[in-house]
C-alpha positions in Angstrom: -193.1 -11.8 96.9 -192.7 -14.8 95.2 -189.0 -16.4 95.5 -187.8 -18.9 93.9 -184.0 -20.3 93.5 -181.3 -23.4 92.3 -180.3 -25.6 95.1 -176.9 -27.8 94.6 -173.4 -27.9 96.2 -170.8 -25.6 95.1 -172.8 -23.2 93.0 -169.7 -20.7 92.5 -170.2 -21.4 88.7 -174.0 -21.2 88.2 -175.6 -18.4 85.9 -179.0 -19.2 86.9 -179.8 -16.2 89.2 -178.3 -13.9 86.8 -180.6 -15.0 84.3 -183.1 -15.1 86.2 -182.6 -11.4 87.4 -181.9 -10.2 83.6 -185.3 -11.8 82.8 -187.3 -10.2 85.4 -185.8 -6.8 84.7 -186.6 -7.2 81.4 -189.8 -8.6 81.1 -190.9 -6.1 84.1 -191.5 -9.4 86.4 -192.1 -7.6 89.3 -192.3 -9.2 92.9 -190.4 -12.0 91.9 -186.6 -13.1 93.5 -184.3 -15.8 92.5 -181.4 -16.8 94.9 -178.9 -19.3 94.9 -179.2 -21.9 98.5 -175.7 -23.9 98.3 -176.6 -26.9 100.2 -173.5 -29.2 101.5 -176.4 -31.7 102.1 -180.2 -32.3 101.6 -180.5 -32.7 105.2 -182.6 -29.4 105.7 -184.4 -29.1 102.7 -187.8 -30.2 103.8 -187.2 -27.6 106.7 -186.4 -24.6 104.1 -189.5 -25.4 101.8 -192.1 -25.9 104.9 -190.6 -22.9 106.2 -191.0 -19.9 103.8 -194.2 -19.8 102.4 -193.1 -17.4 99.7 -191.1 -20.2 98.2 -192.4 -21.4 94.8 -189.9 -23.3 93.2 -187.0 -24.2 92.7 -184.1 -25.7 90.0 -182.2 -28.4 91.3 -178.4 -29.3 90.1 -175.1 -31.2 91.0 -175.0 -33.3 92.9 -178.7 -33.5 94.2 -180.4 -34.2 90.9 -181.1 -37.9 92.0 -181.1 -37.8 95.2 -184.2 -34.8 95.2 -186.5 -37.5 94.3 -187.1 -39.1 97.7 -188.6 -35.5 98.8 -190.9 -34.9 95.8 -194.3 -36.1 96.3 -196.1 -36.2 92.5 -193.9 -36.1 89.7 -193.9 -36.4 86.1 -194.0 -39.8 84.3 -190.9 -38.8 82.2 -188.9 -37.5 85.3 -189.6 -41.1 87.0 -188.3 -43.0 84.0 -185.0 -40.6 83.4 -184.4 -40.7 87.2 -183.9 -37.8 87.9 -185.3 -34.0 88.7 -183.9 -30.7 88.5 -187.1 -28.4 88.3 -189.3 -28.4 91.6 -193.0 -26.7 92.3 -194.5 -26.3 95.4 -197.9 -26.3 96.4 -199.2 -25.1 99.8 -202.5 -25.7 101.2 -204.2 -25.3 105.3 -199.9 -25.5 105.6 -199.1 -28.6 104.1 -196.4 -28.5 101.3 -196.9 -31.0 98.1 -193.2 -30.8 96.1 -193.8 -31.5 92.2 -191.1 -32.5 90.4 -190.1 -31.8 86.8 -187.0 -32.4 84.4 -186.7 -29.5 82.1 -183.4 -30.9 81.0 -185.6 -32.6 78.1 -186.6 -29.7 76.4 -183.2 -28.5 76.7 -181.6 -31.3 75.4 -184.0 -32.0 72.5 -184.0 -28.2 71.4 -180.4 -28.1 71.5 -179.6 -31.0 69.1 -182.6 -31.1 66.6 -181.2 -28.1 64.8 -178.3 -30.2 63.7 -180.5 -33.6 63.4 -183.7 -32.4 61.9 -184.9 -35.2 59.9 -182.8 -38.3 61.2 -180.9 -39.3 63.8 -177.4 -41.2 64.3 -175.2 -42.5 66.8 -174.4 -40.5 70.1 -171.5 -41.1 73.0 -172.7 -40.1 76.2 -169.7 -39.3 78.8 -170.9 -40.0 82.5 -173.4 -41.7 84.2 -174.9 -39.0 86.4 -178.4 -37.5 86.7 -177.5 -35.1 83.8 -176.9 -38.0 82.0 -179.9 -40.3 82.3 -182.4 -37.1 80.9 -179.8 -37.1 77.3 -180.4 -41.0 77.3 -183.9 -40.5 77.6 -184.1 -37.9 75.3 -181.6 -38.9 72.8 -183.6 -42.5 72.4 -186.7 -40.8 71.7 -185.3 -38.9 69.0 -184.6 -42.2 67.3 -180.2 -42.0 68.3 -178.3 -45.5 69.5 -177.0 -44.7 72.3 -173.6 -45.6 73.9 -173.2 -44.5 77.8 -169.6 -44.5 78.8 -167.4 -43.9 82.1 -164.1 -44.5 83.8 -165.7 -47.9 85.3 -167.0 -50.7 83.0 -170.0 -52.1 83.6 -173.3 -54.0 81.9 -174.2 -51.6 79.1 -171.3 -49.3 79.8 -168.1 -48.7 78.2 -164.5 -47.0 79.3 -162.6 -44.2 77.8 -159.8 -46.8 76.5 -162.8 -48.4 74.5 -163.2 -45.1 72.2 -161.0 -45.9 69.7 -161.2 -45.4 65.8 -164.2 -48.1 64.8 -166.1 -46.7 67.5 -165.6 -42.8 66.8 -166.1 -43.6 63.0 -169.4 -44.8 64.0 -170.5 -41.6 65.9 -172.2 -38.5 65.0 -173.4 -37.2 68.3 -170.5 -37.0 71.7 -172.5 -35.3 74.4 -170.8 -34.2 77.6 -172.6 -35.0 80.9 -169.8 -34.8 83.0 -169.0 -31.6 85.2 -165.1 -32.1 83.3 -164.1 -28.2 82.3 -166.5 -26.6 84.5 -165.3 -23.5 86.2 -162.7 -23.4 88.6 -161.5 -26.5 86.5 -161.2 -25.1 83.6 -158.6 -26.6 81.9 -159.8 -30.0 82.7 -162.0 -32.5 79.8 -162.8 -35.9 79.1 -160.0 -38.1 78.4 -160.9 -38.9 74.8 -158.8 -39.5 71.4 -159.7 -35.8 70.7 -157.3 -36.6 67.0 -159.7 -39.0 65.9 -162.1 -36.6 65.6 -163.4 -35.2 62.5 -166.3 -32.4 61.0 -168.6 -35.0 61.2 -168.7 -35.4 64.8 -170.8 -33.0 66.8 -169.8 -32.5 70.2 -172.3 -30.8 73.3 -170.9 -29.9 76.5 -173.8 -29.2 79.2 -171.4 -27.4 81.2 -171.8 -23.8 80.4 -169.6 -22.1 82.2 -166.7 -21.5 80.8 -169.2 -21.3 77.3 -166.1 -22.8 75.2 -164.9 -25.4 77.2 -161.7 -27.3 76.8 -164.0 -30.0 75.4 -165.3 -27.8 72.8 -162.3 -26.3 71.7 -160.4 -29.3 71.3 -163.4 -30.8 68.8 -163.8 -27.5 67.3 -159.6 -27.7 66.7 -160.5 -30.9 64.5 -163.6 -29.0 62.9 -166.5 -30.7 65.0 -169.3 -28.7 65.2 -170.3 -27.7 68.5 -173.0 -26.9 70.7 -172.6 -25.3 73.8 -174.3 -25.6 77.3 -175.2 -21.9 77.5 -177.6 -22.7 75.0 -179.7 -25.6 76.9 -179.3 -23.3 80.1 -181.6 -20.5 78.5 -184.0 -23.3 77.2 -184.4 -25.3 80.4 -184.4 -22.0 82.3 -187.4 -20.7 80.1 -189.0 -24.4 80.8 -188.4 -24.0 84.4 -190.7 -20.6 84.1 -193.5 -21.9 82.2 -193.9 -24.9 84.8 -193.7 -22.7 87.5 -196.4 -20.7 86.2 -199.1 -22.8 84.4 -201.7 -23.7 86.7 -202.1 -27.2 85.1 -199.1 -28.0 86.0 
């Protein structure tokens, strides 16, 4: 049996393992598991790996993005610039476990926007500061966007919610949510944004996926953003997670 599984603390909202098990009913994946392991802390994590040797990988997610990184032993170059990792791959040789780690939050991010920026980029608000939101920076500045990070705390290169008024806004094209703001239980909860100053030529993305239309979304799409939803980058990074788990070269 090869298992693998998301790691993160609570996981109450997470779709991954349904996924997951949808995929490997329907693709005839046999001898394959995916489980949730809702960790309150990393403390035992080097402990669960070295102990089941049927453990090939697993996706890693709030709050442990970051903090993953001082247990992975060879990682991508991309994944040490951004910061963070959620994707791990383990291999095991004479008993001795090397962790890989990956950030398939890229390929998510990038899939997920070029549909609606295909031949040039613009300007892009990114809400939070978190692991989620060093892998849109990353992405986003590749893609050719100016980005604008912003938080409830000023600091050098980062701006507050009172700063988004209508000069900035005007300026924007891209308002990407990185924050876990409207994620279930708190559903009714979203950034605290001029949500009237919005227009149909902003284009908001939530990565929180579940609820799929999140109070974020809805409010934009009330003003006649477009939007693009989390759900979507879930299925892309999942798919990601599953060719790195797989391909040999990897």
């Amino acid at each position: 049996m090869r298992k693998f599984g998301l790691i993160g603390y609570p996981l109450g909202h997470s779709f991954s393992k349904k996924y997951f098990a949808e995929k490997f009913s329907r693709e005839n994946i046999v001898e394959c598991s995916y489980e949730n392991y809702q960790m309150e802390s990393l403390n035992c994590f080097r402990e669960m790996v070295t102990g089941d040797d049927e453990l090939c990988g697993l996706n890693v997610t709030i709050p442990y993005k970051t903090e993953i990184l001082r247990y992975i032993d060879v990682s991508e170059p991309s994944m040490m610039t951004i910061g963070a990792a959620n994707v791990l791959k383990f291999r095991r040789q004479t008993g001795k476990v090397q962790i890989y780690g990956f950030n398939s939050d890229v390929t998510g991010i990038r899939e997920s926007v070029r549909l609606y920026f295909r031949d040039n980029a613009g300007n892009a608000l990114i809400l939070g500061t978190g692991g989620s939101s060093r892998a849109v920076v990353y992405t986003l500045k590749n893609m050719g966007f100016g980005v604008t990070l912003v938080s409830r705390t000023q600091r050098e290169g980062v701006i507050t919610y009172r700063d988004l008024d209508s000069s900035i806004l005007e300026k924007t094209d891209l308002i990407v949510n990185t924050t876990p703001l409207g994620m279930y239980p708190g559903i009714h909860s979203k950034p605290d944004i001029n949500y009237s100053l919005l227009n149909d030529r902003h284009i908001l993305f939530d990565l929180v996926y579940n609820p799929e239309m999140t109070e974020f979304l809805s409010k934009g799409k009330e003003q006649g953003c477009r939007i693009i939803t989390g759900l979507k980058m879930l299925y892309i990074q999942a798919e990601r997670s599953w060719e790195i788990w797989n391909d040999p070269n990897l």
